[in-house]
C-alpha positions, -999 to 999 in steps of 0.1 A, spaced: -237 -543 -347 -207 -533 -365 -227 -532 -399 -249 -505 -380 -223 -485 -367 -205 -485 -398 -242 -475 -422 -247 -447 -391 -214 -430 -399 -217 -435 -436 -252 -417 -433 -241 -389 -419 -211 -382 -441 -239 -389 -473 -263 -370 -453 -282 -348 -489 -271 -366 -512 -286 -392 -531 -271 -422 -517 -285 -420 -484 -320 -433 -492 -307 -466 -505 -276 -469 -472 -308 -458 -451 -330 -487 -464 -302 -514 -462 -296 -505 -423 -332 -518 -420 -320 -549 -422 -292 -551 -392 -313 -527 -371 -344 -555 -373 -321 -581 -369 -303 -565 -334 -338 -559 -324 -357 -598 -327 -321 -609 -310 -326 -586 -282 -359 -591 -270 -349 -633 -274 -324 -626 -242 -332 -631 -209 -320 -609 -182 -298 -631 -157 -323 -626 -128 -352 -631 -149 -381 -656 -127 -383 -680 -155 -346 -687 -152 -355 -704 -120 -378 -727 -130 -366 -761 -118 -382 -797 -98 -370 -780 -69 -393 -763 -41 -385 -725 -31 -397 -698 -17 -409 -664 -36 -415 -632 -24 -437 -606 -45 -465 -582 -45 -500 -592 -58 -510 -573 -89 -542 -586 -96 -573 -596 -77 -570 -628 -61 -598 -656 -77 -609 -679 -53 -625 -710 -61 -643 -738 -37 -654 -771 -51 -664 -793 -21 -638 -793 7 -613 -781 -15 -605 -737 -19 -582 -727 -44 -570 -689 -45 -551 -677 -77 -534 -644 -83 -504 -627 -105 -473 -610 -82 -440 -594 -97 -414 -611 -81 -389 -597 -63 -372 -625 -45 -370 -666 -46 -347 -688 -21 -338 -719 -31 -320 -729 1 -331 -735 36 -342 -722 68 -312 -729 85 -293 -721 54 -306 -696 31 -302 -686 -2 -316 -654 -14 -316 -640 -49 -330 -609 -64 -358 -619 -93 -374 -602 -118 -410 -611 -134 -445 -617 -130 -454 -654 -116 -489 -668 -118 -495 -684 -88 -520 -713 -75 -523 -715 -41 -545 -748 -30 -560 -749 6 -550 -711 15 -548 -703 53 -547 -665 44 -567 -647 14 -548 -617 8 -555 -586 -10 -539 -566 -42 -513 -548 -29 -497 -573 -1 -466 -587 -3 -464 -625 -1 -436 -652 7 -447 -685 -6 -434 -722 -5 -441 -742 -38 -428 -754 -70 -418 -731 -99 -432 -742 -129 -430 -732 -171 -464 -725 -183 -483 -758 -197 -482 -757 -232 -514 -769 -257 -510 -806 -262 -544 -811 -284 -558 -790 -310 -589 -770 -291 -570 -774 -251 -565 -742 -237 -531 -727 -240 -519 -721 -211 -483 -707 -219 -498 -683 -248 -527 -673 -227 -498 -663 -201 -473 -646 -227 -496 -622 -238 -498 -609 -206 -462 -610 -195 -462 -637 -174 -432 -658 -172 -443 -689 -147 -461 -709 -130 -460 -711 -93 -476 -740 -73 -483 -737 -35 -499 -762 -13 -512 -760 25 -523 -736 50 -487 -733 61 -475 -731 27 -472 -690 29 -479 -662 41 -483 -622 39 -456 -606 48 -467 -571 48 -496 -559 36 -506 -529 15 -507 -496 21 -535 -474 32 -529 -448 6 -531 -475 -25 -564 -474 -42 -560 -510 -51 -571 -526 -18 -600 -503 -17 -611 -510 -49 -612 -546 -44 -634 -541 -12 -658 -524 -34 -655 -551 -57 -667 -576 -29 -692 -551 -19 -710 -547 -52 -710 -583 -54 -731 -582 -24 -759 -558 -37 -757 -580 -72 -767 -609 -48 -800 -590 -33 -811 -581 -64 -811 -613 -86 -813 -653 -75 -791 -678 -84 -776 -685 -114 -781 -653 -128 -766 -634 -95 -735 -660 -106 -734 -649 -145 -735 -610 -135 -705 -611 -109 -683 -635 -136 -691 -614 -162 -686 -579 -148 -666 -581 -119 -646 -614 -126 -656 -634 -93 -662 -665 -104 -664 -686 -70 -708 -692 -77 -702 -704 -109 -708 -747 -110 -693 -770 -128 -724 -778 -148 -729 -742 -161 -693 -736 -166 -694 -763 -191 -724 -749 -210 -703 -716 -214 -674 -742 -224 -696 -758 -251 -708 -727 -266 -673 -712 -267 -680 -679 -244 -658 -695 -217 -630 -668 -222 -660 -643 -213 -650 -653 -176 -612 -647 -181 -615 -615 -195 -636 -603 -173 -611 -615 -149 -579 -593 -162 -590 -568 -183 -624 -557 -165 -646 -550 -196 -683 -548 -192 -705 -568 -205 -738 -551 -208 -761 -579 -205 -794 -577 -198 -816 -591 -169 -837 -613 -199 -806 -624 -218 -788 -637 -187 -819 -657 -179 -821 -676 -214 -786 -692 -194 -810 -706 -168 -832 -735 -171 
């Protein structure tokens, strides 16, 4: 820093002539430097600052479309909030603190589905993103940087959380994840099983139709991440009523 502030002042006073280019080039250097440190810190009320084997509570707002997923008996509902507030103390005795940071959060055996746009206070485990432990796993903690997600949040049971308000009538978001539900339902009318399944993946991200037996032919071909992109990014993918078929026994 004091490098910088020293090749700033001298720039100005050489400012025409022809020293500056080579003062100018050699300020590079410090000014990348100061930068990779910076973005290496970690704000003091950053979420993944409070990653720990202890269970808290988290409050936040749902960003992205909650994913639900039903194998048997078992319902699992995942979804992305920014956090804005974890307690790690108790009922009687509580201990709030302001957080920063989106949380990816697993929530098994929901007794509420909520919507983008609610706010949520849930009970779980606060977790680092699982990182690749064999060449060809999927990478859960780069999968989860690139989209600016800091943790891993783990909730279990019906009583586990709940919303704590939910969103407002003037965002769009809500609205557009009814649509979302209700396009799902025309997609169902108009083609059987699995190709009805395929479509809503693929275009609209729901994945709960989707077996175990053809997600692992999409994990064998390698067009797995298909489903996932769908699921963030909601690009289209024109397929066509004969191609979706050739998926279908």
């Amino acid at each position: 820093m004091g490098l910088l502030g020293i090749g700033v002042i001298a720039l100005w006073l050489l400012r025409g002539q022809r020293w500056f280019l080579l003062i100018f080039l050699i300020l590079l250097v410090p000014a990348g430097f100061l930068n990779f440190a910076a973005e290496s810190i970690r704000p003091l009320n950053s979420i993944e600052n409070s990653v720990s084997q202890r269970r808290l509570s988290i409050t936040g707002r749902i960003k992205t479309f909650p994913d639900i997923k039903v194998k048997g008996k078992g319902k699992r509902v995942s979804f992305v909030i920014a956090s804005d507030e974890i307690d790690t103390g108790s009922r009687r005795f509580p201990k709030p603190r302001t957080v920063r940071g989106d949380v990816q959060v697993f929530w098994m055996q929901p007794g509420v589905i909520p919507e983008i746009g609610d706010t949520v206070r849930l009970y779980g485990e606060l977790k680092s993103p699982r990182r690749r432990l064999n060449p060809g796993e999927f990478d859960q903690e780069k999968y989860l940087q690139e989209r600016n997600i800091q943790a891993v949040f783990q909730v279990i049971g019906k009583r586990s959380g709940h919303i704590v308000k939910t969103a407002s009538i003037l965002d769009p978001a809500p609205w557009i994840g009814r649509l979302r539900f209700w396009i799902a339902e025309r997609v169902d009318l108009v083609y059987k099983r699995p190709e009805s399944s395929i479509l809503k993946a693929l275009i609209l991200g729901i994945r709960d139709d989707i077996g175990g037996r053809r997600r692992d032919d999409f994990m064998k071909t390698g067009t797995v991440h298909l489903f996932a992109t769908a699921n963030t990014k909601r690009d289209f993918a024109p397929f066509s009523n004969k191609i979706i078929a050739t998926y279908s026994p």
